[in-house]
C-alpha positions in Angstrom: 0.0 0.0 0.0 1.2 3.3 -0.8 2.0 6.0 1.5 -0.7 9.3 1.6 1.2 11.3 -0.7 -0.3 14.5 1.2 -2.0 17.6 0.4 -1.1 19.2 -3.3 2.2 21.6 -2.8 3.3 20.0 -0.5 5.5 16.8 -1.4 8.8 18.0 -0.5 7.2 19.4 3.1 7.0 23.6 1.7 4.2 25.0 0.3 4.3 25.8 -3.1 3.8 29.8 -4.3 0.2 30.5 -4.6 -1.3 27.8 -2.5 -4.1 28.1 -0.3 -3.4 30.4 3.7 -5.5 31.5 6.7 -4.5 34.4 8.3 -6.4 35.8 11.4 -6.3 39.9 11.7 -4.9 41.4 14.9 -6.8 41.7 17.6 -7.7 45.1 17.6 -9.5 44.7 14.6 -11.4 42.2 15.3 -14.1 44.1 17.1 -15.4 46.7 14.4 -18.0 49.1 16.3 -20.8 48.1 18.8 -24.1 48.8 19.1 -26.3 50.0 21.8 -29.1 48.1 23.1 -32.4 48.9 22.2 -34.3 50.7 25.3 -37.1 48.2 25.8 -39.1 51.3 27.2 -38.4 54.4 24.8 -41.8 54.4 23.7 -42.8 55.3 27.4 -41.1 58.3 28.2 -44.3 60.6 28.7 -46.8 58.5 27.3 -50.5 59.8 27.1 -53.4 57.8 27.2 -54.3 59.5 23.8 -51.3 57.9 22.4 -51.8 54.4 23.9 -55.2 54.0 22.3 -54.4 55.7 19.2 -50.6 53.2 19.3 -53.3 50.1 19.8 -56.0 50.7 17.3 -53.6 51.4 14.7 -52.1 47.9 15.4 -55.4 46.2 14.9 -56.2 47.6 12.1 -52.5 46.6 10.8 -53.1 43.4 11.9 -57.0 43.2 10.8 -57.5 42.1 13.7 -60.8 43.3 16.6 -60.4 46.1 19.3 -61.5 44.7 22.7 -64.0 47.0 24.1 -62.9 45.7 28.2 -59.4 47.0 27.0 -60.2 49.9 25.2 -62.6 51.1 28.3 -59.4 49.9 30.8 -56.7 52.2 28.5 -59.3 55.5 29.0 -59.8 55.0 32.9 -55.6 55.4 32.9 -54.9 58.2 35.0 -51.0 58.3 36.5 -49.4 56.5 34.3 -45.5 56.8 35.8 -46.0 54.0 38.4 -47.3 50.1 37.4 -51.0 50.4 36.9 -52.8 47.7 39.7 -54.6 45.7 37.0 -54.9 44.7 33.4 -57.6 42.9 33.4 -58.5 40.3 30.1 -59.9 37.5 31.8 -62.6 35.9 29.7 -61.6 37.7 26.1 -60.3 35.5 23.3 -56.8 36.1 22.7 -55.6 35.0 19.3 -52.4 35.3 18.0 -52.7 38.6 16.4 -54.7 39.6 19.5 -51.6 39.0 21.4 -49.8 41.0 19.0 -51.8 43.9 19.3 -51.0 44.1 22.9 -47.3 45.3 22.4 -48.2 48.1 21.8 -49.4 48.6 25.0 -46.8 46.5 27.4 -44.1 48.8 25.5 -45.5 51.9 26.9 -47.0 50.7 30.6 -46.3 48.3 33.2 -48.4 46.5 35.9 -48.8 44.9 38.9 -51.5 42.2 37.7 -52.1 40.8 34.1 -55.0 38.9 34.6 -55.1 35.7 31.4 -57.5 33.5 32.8 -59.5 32.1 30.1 -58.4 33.5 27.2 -58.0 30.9 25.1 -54.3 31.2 24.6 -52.7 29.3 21.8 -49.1 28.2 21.4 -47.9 31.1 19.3 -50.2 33.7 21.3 -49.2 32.5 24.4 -45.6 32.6 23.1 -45.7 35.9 22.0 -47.5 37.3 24.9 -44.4 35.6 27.0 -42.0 37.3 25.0 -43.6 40.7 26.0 -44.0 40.2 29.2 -40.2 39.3 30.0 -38.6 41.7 27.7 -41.1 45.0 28.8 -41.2 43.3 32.6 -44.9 44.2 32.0 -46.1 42.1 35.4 -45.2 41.6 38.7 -48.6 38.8 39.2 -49.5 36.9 36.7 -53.0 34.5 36.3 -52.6 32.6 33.5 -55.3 29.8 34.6 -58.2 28.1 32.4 -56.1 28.2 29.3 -55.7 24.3 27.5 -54.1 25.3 24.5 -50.9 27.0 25.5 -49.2 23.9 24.2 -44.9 23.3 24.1 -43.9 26.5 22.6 -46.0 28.2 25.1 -44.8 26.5 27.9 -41.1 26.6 27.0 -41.5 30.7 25.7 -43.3 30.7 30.0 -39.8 28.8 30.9 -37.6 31.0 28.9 -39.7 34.1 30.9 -39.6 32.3 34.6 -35.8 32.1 34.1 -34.9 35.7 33.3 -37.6 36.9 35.5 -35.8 39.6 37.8 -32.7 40.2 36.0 -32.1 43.6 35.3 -30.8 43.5 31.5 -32.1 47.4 31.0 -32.5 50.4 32.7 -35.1 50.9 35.1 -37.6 53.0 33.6 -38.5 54.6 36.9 -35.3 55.7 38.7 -36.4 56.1 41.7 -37.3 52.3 42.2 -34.2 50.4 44.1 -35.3 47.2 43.4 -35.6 46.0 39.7 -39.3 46.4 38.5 -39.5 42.7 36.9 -40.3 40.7 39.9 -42.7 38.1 38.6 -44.0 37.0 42.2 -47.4 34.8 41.5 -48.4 32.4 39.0 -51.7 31.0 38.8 -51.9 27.8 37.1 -54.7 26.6 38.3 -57.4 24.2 36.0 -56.8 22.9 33.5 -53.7 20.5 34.1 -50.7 21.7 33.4 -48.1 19.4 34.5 -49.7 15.9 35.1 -51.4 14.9 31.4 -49.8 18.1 29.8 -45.3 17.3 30.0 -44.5 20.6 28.0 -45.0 22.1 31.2 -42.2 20.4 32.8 -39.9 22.9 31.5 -41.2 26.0 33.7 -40.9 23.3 36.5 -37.5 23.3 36.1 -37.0 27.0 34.7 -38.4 27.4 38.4 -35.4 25.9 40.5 -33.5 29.3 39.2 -36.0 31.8 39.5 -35.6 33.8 43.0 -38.4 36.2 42.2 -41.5 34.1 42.4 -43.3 34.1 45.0 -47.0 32.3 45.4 -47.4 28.9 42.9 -51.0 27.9 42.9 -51.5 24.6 41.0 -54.6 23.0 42.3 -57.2 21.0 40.2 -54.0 19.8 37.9 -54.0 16.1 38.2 -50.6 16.1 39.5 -49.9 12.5 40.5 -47.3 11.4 43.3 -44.6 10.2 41.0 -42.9 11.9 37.6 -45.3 15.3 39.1 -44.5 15.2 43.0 -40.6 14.3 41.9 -40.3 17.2 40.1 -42.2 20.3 42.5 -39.4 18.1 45.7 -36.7 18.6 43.5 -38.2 22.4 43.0 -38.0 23.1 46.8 -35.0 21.3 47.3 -33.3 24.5 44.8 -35.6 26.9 45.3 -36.1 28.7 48.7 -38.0 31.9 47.5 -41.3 30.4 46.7 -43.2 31.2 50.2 -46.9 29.8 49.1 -46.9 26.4 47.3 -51.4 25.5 47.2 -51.9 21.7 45.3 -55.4 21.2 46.9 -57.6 19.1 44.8 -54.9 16.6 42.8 -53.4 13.0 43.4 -50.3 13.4 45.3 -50.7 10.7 47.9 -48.6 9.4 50.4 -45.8 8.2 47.6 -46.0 12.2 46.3 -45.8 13.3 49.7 -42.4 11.7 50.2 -40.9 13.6 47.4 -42.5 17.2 48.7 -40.7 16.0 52.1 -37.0 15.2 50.9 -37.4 18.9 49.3 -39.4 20.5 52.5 -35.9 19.4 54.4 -33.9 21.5 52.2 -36.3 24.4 53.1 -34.1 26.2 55.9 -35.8 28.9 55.0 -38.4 29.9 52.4 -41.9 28.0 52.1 -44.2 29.2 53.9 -47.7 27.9 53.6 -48.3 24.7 52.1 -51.8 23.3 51.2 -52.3 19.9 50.5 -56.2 19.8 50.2 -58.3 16.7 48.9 -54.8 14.7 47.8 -55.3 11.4 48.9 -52.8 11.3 51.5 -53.1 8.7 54.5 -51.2 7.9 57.6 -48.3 6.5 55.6 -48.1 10.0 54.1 -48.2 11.8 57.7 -45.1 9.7 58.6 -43.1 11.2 56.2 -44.1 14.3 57.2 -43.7 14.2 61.1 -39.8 13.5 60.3 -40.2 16.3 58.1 -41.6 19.1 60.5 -38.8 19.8 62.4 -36.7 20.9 59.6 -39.2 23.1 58.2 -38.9 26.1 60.7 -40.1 28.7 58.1 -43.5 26.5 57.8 -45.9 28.5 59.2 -49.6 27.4 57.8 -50.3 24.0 56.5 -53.3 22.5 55.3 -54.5 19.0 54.9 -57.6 19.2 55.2 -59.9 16.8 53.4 -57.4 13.6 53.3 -57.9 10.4 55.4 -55.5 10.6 57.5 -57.2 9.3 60.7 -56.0 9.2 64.0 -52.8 7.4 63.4 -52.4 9.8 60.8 -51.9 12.8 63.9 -50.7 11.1 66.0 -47.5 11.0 63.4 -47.7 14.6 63.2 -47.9 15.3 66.6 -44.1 15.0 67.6 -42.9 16.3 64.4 -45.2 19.4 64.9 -43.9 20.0 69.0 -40.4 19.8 67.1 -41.4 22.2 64.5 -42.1 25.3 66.7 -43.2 27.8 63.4 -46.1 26.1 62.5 -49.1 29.1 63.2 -52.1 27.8 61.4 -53.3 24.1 60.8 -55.7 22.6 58.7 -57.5 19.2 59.6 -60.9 19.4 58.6 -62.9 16.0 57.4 -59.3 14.1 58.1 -61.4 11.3 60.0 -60.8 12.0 63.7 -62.2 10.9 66.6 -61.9 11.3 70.3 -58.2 9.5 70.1 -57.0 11.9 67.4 -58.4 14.9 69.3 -57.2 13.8 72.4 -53.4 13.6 70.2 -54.2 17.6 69.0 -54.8 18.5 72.6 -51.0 17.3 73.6 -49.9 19.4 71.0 -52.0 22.6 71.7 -50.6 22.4 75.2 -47.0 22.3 74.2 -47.5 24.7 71.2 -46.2 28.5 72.4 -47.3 29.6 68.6 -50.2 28.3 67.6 -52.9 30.7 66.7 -55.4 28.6 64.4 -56.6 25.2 64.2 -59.4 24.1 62.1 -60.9 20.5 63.2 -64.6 20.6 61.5 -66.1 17.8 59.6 -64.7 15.1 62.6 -66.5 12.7 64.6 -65.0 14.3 67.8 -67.8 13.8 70.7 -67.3 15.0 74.1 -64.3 13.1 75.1 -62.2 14.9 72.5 -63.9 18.3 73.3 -62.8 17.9 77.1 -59.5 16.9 76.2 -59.3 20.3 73.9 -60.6 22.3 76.6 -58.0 21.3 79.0 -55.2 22.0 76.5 -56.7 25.7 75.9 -56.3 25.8 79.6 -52.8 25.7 79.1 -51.6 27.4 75.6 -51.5 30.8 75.6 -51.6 31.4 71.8 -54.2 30.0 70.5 -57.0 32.9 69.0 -59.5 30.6 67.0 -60.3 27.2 66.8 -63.0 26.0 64.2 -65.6 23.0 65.2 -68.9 22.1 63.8 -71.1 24.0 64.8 -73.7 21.1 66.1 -71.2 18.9 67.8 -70.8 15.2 67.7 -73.9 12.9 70.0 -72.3 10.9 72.6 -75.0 7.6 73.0 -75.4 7.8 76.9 -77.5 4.5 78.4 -80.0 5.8 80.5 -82.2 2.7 81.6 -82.2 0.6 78.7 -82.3 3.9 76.6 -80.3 5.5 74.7 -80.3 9.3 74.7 -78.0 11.9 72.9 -77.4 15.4 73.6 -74.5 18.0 71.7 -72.6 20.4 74.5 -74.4 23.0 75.4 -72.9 26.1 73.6 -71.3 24.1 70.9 -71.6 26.8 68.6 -69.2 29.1 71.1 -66.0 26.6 70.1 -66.5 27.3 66.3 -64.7 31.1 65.5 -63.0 33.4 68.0 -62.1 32.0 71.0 -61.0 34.9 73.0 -64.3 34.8 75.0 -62.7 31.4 76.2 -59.8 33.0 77.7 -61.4 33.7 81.1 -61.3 31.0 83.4 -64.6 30.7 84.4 -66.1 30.3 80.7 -63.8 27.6 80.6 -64.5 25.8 83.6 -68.0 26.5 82.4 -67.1 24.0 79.3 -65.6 21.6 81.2 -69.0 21.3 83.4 -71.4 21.2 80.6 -69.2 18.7 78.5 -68.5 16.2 81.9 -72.3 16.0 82.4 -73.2 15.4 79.3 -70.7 12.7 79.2 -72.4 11.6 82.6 -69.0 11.9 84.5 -68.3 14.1 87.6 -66.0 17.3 86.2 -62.6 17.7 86.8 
């Protein structure tokens, strides 16, 4: 086989004259001239609302597309126009693409604290526009974006793209006088229809998420979300993210195997969430397990909710050291959670060694008079506690009263549901104790 004979030219090792070189130039003149950035907001700089209309209807008549009369009337009740106007307020109008379009010519010349999308029938490339806008003219620091079942991938990924610049301050600040930089996006509401358990291309703004530091308040109830690809991916959120303060998935499937997932993030949270509502999620006393080991690391936890799942009386009883460990925990939720007496009597321990404790809802429970003493004796002891919420027609205790069987509620039942400073004196609460002891047929304490 014969050797490569090489490149032409270049058979005795030189380079013949007129072959092929690559020179680079110097590095001074490599960089030619530079531009300025465009000033995302020189179309505000003493904006009228003459203009804005007149800026907007030109646009859909360009566009051939229809004026909506909600905006229109919005645009003319304008009055100080320096600061980020409370509301823009859409919810309900159809929103093509060329809708959408039409809208930059308002978002270039104001700003706002709340652009309100809920139904709007957003489509990928509206929705992708509309994105766009709102990241590059920081037109919003709240944004509902609920109802919508078209957004689609590009949607979602333009909404990822936007989550993960949010608060970065690539321009000028168009009001001076602001210290902080004016695009803070702090609330989404993504709230019915799903948007991350049957629909993936949101899985991208779940993960733009970890990196945004801005956002403040994620609603994503009535979503579907299931305990396993859904729950992994909002634990792995909290595990990164320790800005988001409000976290509400009421009304989806997280279960006890979700729940797991939300705890091994929750333990990263040394500070950050805040509230957490776990509503209607099918989560039972395995799930409660998890979260008693939990509690104690979440010390910025101050309102939880899980109200509406089966979590019986084992199911407290799991919480109950986790929550005497936790010590931030202000306001908890335990409505319809299937107690009875022996759960109530595991909330009472915990009221008495709670020092912070200011709410606790317990309605929908089959919690009869021996739960209600052993409440009253806990108030007795905590000093925090300002309202506790019971049904308002307590629980019958079945009392055998010569071969019959006779029920009566606690006299004053409706006292123990709403404010309970008029049970701070102690003679309203002896009072309690008296009237719940004899109708359990017991002497008092």
């Amino acid at each position: 086989m014969e050797p490569n004979p090489g490149p032409p030219g270049a058979e005795d090792g030189r380079l013949r004259s007129g072959a092929k070189r690559v020179t680079f130039p110097s590095d001074e003149d490599i960089v030619s001239g530079a531009v300025e950035p465009k000033d995302p907001w020189r179309h505000a700089q003493n904006v009228t609302v003459e203009e804005i209309l007149s800026a907007y209807k030109q646009a859909c008549q360009k566009l051939s597309c229809k004026q909506i009369p909600k905006l229109l009337k919005q645009i003319q009740e304008f009055t100080d126009l320096a600061p980020r106007i409370d509301c823009l307020d859409l919810k309900g109008e159809k929103l093509d693409y060329k809708a959408c379009e039409a809208l930059e010519e308002i978002f270039k010349r104001v700003q706002f604290k709340i652009v309100d999308l809920e139904q709007t029938s957003l489509d990928e490339d509206g929705a992708s526009a509309l994105f766009d806008m709102i990241e590059y003219y920081e037109s919003a620091t709240h944004l509902n974006i609920s109802f919508n079942k078209h957004i689609g991938t590009r949607g979602w990924q333009a909404a990822a793209h936007m989550m993960r610049k949010v608060g970065v301050p690539f321009f000028p600040l168009l009001f001076p006088t602001l210290l902080q930089p004016l695009l803070t996006l702090t609330t989404v509401l993504g709230s019915n229809p799903p948007i991350l358990g049957p629909n993936p291309p949101f899985l991208p703004s779940a993960t733009a998420l970890k990196m945004n530091v801005t956002l403040r308040e994620l609603y994503l109830a009535d979503n579907k979300l299931n305990g396993l690809q859904d729950a992994a991916q909002l634990g792995n959120l909290l595990k990164f993210n320790c800005s988001i303060q409000i976290l509400d998935l009421r009304n989806n499937h997280i279960l006890d195997s979700g729940l797991a997932y939300l705890c091994e993030g929750l333990r990263e949270q040394r500070r950050g969430l805040v509230t957490l509502v776990l509503w209607n999620n099918q989560v039972t006393q395995a799930g409660t397990a998890y979260l008693g080991v939990t509690l104690p690391h979440a010390q910025s936890l101050e309102t939880l909710n899980l109200g509406h799942n089966p979590i019986g009386n084992e199911g407290v009883r799991n919480l109950k050291t986790g929550l005497i460990g936790n010590r931030s925990v202000l306001r908890l939720g335990l409505a319809s959670t299937k107690l009875t007496c022996e759960g109530a009597v595991a909330v009472a321990e915990f009221i008495a060694e709670s020092p912070r404790l200011l709410r606790l809802d317990l309605r929908e429970n089959e919690i009869k008079t021996g739960g209600l003493m052993a409440l009253a004796l806990a108030l007795k002891v905590n000093q925090s506690l300002l309202r506790l919420d019971l049904d308002r027609d307590p629980k019958k205790e079945a009392v055998r009263d010569g071969g019959a069987q006779s029920g009566r509620g606690v006299p004053g039942g409706g006292a123990w549901r709403g404010e309970l400073s008029c049970c701070r004196d102690e003679r309203d609460l002896e009072e309690l104790l008296l009237e719940a002891s004899q109708d359990a047929g017991q002497e008092p304490p």
